[in-house]
C-alpha positions as MATLAB code, in Angstrom:
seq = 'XXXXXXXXXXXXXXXXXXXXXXXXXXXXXXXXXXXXXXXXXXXXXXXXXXXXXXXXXXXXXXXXXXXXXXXXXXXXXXXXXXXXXXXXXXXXXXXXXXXXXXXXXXXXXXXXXXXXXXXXXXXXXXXXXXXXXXXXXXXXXXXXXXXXXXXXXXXXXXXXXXXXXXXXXXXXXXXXXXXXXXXXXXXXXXXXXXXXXXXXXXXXXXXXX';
ca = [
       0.000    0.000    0.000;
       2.800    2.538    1.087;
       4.674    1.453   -2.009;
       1.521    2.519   -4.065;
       0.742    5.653   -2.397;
       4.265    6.649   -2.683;
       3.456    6.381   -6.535;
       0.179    7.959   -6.462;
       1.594   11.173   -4.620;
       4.739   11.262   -7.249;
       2.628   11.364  -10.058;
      -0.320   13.929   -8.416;
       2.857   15.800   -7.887;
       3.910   16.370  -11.447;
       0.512   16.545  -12.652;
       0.781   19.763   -9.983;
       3.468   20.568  -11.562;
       2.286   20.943  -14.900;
      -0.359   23.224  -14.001;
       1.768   25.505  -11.773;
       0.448   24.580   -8.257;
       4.072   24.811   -6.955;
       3.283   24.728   -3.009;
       1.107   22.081   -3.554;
       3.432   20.082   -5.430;
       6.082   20.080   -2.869;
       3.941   18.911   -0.151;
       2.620   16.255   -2.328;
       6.123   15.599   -3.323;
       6.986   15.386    0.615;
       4.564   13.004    1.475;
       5.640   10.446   -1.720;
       9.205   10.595   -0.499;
       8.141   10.427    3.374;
       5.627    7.538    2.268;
       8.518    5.844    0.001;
      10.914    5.401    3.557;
       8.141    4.098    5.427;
       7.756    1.121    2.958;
      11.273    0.462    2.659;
      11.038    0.357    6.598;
       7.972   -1.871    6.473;
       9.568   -3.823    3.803;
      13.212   -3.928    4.541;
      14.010   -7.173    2.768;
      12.663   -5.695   -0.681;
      15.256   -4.565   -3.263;
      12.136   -2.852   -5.179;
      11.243   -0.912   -2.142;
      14.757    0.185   -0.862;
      15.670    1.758   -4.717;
      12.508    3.467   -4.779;
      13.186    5.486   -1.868;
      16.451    5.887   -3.091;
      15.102    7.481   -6.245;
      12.576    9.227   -4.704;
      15.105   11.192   -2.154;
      17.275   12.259   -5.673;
      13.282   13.813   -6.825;
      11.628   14.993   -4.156;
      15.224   17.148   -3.160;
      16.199   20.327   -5.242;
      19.511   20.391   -3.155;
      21.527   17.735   -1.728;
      25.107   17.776    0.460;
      27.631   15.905   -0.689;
      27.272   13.385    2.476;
      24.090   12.711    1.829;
      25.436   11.714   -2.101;
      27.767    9.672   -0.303;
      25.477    7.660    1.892;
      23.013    7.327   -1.328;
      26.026    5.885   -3.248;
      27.141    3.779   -0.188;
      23.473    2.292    0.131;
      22.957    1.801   -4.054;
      26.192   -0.563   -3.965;
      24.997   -2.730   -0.991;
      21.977   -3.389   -2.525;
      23.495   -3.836   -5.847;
      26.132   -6.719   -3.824;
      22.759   -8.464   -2.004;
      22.146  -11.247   -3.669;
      18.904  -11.656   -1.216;
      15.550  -13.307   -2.692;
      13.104  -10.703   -3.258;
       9.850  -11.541   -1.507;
       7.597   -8.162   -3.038;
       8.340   -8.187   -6.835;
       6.706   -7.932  -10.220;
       8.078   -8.182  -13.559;
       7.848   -4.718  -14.939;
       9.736   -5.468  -18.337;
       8.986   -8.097  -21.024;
      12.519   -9.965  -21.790;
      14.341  -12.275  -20.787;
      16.075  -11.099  -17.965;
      16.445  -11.908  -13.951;
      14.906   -9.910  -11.459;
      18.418   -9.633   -9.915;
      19.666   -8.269  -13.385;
      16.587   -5.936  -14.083;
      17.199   -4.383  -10.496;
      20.926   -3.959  -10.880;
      20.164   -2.271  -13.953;
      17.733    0.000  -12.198;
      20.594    1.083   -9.315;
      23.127    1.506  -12.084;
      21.109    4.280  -13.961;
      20.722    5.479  -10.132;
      24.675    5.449   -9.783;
      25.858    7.547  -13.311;
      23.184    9.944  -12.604;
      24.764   10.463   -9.023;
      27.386   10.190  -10.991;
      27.141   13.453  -13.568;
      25.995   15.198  -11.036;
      29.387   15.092   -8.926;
      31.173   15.817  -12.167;
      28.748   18.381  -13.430;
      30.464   21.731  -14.175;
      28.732   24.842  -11.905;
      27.946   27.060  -15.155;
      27.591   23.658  -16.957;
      23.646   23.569  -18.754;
      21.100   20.520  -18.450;
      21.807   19.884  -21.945;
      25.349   19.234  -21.615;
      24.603   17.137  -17.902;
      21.590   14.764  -20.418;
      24.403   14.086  -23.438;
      27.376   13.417  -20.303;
      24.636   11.278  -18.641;
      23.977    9.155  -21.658;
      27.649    8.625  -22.787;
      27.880    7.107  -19.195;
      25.149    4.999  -19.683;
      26.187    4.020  -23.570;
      29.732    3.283  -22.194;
      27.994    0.840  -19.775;
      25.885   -0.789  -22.012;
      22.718    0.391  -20.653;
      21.059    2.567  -23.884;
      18.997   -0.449  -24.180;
      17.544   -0.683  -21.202;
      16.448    2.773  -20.919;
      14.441    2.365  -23.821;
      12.436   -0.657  -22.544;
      12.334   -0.167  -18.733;
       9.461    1.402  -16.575;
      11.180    2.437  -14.129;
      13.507    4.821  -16.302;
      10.647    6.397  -18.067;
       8.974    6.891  -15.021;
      11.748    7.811  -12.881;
      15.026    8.694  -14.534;
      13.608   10.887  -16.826;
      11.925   13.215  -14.397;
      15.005   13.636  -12.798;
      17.073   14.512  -16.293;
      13.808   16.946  -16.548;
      14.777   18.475  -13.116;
      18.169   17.675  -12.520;
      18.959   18.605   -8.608;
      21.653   21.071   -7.386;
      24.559   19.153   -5.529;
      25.870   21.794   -2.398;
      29.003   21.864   -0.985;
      28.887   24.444    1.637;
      28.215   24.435    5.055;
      25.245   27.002    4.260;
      23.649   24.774    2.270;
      24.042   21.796    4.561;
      22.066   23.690    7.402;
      19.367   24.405    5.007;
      19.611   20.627    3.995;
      19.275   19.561    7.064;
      16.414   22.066    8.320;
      14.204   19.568    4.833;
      15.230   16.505    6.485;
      13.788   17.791    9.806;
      10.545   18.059    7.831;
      10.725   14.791    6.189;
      11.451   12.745    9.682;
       8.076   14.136   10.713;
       6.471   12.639    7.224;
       8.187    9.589    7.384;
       7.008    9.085   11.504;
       3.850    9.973    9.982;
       3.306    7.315    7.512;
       5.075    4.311    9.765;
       2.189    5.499   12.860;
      -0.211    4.795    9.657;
       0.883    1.903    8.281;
       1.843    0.592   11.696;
      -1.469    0.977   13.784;
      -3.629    1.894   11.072;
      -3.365   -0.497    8.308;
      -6.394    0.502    6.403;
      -5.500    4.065    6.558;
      -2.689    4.500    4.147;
      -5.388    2.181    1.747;
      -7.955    5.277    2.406;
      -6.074    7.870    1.320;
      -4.452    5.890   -1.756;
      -8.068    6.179   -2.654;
      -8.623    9.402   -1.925;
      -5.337   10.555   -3.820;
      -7.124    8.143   -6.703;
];
């Protein structure tokens, strides 16, 4: 349910977007990325889970410090080095490939973005970060997948559409830190709900439907 509402949110949030609502989008936006922790929580065996709220911490940030890069990267490579069965899954692509492969696929698109981010210029433009992005990923043999997974059409691509600021200052770390203040309340939030109130987080996936 959490892993669903975390969806539903993500996508009211761009639809927000779209049509200019811009406070409202970022407290949509807060609640998919609080709601996408509490599943991983809830479901801490689940690969799926763990890279969604992964992905969703890269979208639902404008800024991030370079520690919390590093802890991102740190987290993407354990998973990617888990050879754990995956007890939540689906199939989301038609071909004949593993579930292990399809989700080490999904991290590595994770990791060159991180990637071209660290090595983005300042005065460099989104242009130039899209074409570094995608000689990473042709390098890597991973064009092909782009054009046949879910999960980069649905998650990479917003972010090459708004491609977060890295910060390096101490400035910026406070202010950093001040947003995950906010998004520990969420995140309590939506593990009281799931936790004590199963049917609740069902509710408002309806609602948000």
């Amino acid at each position: 349910m959490q892993r669903m509402f975390s969806e539903v949110c993500f996508q009211y949030g761009i639809r927000i977007k779209e049509e200019d609502g811009k406070d409202d989008k970022d407290k949509v936006l807060d609640l998919a990325l609080a709601s996408a922790k509490a599943a991983s929580r809830v479901f801490g065996l689940s690969k799926e889970y763990k890279i969604n709220m992964l992905v969703r911490i890269l979208q639902c940030n404008k800024n991030l410090s370079v520690v919390e890069i590093q802890i991102m990267k740190d987290e993407l490579r354990d998973i990617h080095s888990c050879r754990n069965y995956e007890p939540y899954c689906e199939f989301l692509i038609q071909e004949d490939v593993t579930l292990l492969e399809y989700y080490n696929n999904c991290i590595n698109l994770i990791l060159f973005f991180i990637q071209t981010l660290e090595e983005r210029m300042e005065d460099e433009d989104d242009q130039k970060f899209i074409s570094t992005y995608y000689k990473h990923l042709n390098a890597n043999d991973l064009l092909g997948f782009t054009e046949k997974s879910i999960f980069f059409k649905r998650n990479i691509q917003y972010l090459l559409d708004n491609i977060p600021k890295l910060k390096k200052n101490d400035v910026d770390a406070k202010l950093i830190n001040e947003t995950t203040k906010i998004n520990s309340k969420l995140k309590k939030m939506i593990i009281e709900i799931v936790e004590k109130k199963p049917f609740e987080a069902l509710k408002l996936t309806q609602a948000a439907l």
